[in-house]
N, C-alpha and C positions, 0 to 999 in steps of 0.2 A: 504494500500500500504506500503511497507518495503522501509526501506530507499535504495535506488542505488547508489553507488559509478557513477556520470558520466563519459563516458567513454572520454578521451580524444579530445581537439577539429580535431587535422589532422586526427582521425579514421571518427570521425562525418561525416566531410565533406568529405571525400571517401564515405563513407556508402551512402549517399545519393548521390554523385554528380555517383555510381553505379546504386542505384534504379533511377538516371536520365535518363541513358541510356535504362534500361528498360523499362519504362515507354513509352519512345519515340518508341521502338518495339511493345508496346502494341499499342500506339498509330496509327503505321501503319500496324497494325496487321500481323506482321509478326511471323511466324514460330518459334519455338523453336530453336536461335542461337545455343543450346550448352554449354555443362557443365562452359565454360569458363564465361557466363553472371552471375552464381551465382547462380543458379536457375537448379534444375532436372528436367527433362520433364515432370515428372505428377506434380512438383510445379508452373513450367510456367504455364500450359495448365490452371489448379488451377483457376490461376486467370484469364487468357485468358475467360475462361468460365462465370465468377463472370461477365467482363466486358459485354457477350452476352448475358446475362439474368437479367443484371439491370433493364429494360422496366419491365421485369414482374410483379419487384416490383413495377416500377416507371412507369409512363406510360409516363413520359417526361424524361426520362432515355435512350432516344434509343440509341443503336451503334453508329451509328457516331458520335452524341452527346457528348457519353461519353470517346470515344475514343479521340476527339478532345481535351476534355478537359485534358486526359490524356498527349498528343501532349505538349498542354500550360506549364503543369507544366515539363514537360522535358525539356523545352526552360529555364524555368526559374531555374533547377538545374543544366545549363551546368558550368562546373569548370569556364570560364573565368566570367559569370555571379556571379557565388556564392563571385568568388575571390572580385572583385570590389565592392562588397555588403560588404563582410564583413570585409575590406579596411575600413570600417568605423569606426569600434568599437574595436579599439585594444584593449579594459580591457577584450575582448569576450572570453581571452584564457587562463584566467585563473577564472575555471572552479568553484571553491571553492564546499560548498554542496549546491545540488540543493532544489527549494523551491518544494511545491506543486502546480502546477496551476491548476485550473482549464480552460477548452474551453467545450465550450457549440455552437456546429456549428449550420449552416444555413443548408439549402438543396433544397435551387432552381436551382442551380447550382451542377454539379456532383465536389464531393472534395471540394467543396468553401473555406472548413474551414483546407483546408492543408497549407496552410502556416503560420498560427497562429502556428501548429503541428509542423514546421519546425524552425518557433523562438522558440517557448519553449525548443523542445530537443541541439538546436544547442545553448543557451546560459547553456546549461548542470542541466536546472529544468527536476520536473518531473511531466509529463502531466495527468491529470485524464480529461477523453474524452466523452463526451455523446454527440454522431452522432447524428443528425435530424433522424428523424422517416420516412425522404422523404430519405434516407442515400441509399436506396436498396444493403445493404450488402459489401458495397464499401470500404467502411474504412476495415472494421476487415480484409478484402481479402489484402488491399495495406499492414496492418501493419503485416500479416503474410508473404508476399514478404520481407517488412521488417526487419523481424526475422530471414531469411532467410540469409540475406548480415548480417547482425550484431543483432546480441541475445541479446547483452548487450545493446543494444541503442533501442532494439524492448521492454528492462524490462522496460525502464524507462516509459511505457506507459501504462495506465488501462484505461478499455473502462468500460463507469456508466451506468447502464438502471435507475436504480435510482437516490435516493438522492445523490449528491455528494459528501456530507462527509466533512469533518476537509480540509482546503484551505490554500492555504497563499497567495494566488491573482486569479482572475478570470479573464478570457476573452469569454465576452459572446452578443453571434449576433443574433437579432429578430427584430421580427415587432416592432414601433412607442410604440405598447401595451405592449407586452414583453421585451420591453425594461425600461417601466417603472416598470413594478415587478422586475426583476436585480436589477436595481437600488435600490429595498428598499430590497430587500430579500437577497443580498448581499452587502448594504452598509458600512458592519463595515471591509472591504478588498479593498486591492488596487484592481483596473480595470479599464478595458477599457469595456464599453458597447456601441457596434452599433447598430443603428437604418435604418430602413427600408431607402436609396438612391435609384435615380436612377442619370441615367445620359442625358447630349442633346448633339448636335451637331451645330454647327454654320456654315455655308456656308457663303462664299461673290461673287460667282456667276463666280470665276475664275476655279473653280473646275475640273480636268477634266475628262472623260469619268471612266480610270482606278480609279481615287478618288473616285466618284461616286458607283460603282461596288463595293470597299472596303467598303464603309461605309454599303452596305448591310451585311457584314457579324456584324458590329456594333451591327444594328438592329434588324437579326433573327435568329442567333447566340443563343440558349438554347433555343430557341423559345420565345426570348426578356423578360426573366425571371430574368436575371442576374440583376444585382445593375450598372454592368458597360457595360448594352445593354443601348443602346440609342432609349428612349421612345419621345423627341421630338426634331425636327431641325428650328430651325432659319435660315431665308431666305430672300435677298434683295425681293425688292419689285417687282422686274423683274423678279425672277426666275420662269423659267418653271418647271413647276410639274410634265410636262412627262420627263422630263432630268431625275427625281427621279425612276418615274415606268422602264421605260428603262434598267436602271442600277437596279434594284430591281427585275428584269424579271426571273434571273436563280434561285432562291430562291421559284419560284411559287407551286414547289410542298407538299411546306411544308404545302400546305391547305389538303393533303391527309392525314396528321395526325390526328385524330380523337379528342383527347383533343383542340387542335389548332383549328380546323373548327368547332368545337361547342363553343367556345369563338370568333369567327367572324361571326356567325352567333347570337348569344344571343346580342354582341354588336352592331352589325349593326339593328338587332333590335327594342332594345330601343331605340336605338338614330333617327332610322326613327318613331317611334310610338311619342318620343319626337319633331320630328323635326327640327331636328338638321341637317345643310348640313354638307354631307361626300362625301367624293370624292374617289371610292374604284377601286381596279381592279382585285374583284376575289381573292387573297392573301392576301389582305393588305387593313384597313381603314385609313385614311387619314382624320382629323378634327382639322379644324383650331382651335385654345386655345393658352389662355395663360397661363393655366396649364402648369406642367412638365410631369404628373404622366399618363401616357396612359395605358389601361387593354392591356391584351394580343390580338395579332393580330391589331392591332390600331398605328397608326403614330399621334402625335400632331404635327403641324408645325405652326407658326408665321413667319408674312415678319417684314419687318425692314427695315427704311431709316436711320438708325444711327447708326452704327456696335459699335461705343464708346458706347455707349447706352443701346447696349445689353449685353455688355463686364462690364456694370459697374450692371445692375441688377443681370445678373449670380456673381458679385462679393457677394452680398447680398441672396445670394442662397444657399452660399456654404455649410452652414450645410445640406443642402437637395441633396446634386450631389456629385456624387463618382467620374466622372470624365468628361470631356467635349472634343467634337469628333474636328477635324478641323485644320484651319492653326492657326499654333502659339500655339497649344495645343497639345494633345494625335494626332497622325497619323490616318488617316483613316485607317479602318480595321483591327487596334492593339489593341482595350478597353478591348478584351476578351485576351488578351496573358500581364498579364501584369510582367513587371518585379521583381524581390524578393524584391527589394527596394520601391515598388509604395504598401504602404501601406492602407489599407481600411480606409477611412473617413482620410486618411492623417495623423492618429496617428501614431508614431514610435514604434512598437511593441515591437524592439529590445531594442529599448532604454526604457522601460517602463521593458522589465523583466533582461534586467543589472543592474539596477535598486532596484532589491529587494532584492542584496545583504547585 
């Protein structure tokens, strides 16, 4: 990679808080606006196309899916967001020469690993990129959108199939296992290394129908693949379980998808050959634990007569939870839209690559 002059911060944050509003088109799959977006009609369509053929790569890559996730991240580069985010770090604008980072993404989720992409170029480094292998083509399509609205902010980025080469920090997100190789195969460099989260949710039984209804989209939302889907809920001791299926009811069809109904069939499975009581309904297994960690298609849930109680073991958790569903916490229905500011494992990204000046 050649060194890049970074291009200024008020270009930056145009460039992107641009590809925001795109995004958000793509998101609602709408038509080619118009020379005015930034974008020609065979470079829209481009990647309109990239989005409809993700599945193919990905078989949990579907359309709506990925469009959704598209949606998230346009929320999370509208100007007044970006503005109040980066309200925070006023040394961010001056810009000096950028280092080399490396990102090393996830890919259980579509884009996971875009805002790590959006600390590095907006603190004016420069990014060496190797997508997950789950990536179906996703990245190189946004960052040619990219290059599109600004060249110079699209140089600052190389995408690795291999080795990553000569670094001057890493940030790099894998499994519990891959997180321990990072760690020794990149030790002699600053980084941030995440490890496999997921997330719960807490109920205290005042909840109501609309809450309920949201925290579906918590749950099945990537097909509960995400670090910030909620794999299990905490529950008074009184709660009705069909208050849950109820409000989990419009979600039902996602048993039609084939990866999905062959991981609720394989789990319900075992767990009946083990004898384990499940309490299912067709979409969704339901097994009481005091695990956090649920396979896919699977709900853990625990009652509770001590809401301090539960509040003070999720405190002793928190290396293992990305974030927690409920009153007093994350909103029902928001854990997948999260803000530029709500950082993964709660490290400060920005403040970790201002930093390596």
């Amino acid at each position: 990679m050649s060194t890049i002059a970074p291009t200024g911060l008020p270009a930056r944050i145009k460039a992107f808080t641009q590809l925001g509003l795109l995004l958000g088109a793509f998101g609602n799959k709408q038509p080619w606006p118009g020379h005015t977006c930034g974008l020609t009609g065979p470079e829209y369509n481009a990647f309109d196309q990239a989005v409809s053929r993700a599945h193919v790569l990905n078989g949990w890559y579907t359309e709506p899916e990925v469009r959704h996730a598209l949606s998230a991240l346009s929320a999370m580069l509208h100007p007044q967001a970006l503005e109040k985010w980066l309200a925070n770090y006023p040394m961010i604008a001056d810009v000096g020469h950028g280092k080399k980072v490396g990102i090393i993404m996830a890919g259980n989720v579509p884009l996971v690993g875009f805002h790590d992409l959006l600390c590095v170029l907006l603190t004016g480094h420069l990014a060496k990129v190797k997508p997950s292998s789950d990536d179906a083509g996703l990245l190189p399509a946004l960052l040619a959108v990219l290059a599109c609205l600004a060249p110079d902010l699209a140089a600052q980025v190389t995408l690795v199939d291999g080795k990553m080469g000569a670094l001057d920090a890493i940030i790099a997100t894998g499994s519990n296992n891959t997180a321990r190789y990072f760690e020794h195969y990149f030790g002699n460099l600053p980084r941030i290394v995440r490890k496999g989260r997921t997330s719960v949710a807490v109920l205290d039984g005042t909840e109501t129908a609309e809450e309920l209804d949201a925290l579906g989209e918590d749950v099945f939302r990537f097909f509960g693949m995400g670090c910030r889907n909620v794999s299990k809920v905490y529950m008074p001791e009184n709660f009705d379980l069909d208050r849950l299926f109820r409000a989990f009811f419009r979600w039902k069809d996602i048993i039609n998808h084939h990866k999905y109904a062959n991981n609720y069939d394989y789990n319900k499975a075992v767990w009946l050959m083990d004898r384990v009581p499940i309490t299912e309904n067709g979409f969704l297994l339901l097994k009481e634990d005091q695990g956090v960690n649920s396979p896919v298609a699977s709900l853990l849930y625990e009652r509770y007569s001590d809401r301090n109680a539960v509040e003070e073991r999720l405190r002793g958790l928190e290396e293992s939870l990305q974030c927690i569903v409920g009153h007093g916490h994350v909103p029902f229905g928001t854990a997948q839209r999260p803000g530029p500011g709500e950082f993964a494992d709660n490290v400060d990204t920005m403040q970790f690559l201002l930093e390596l000046r």
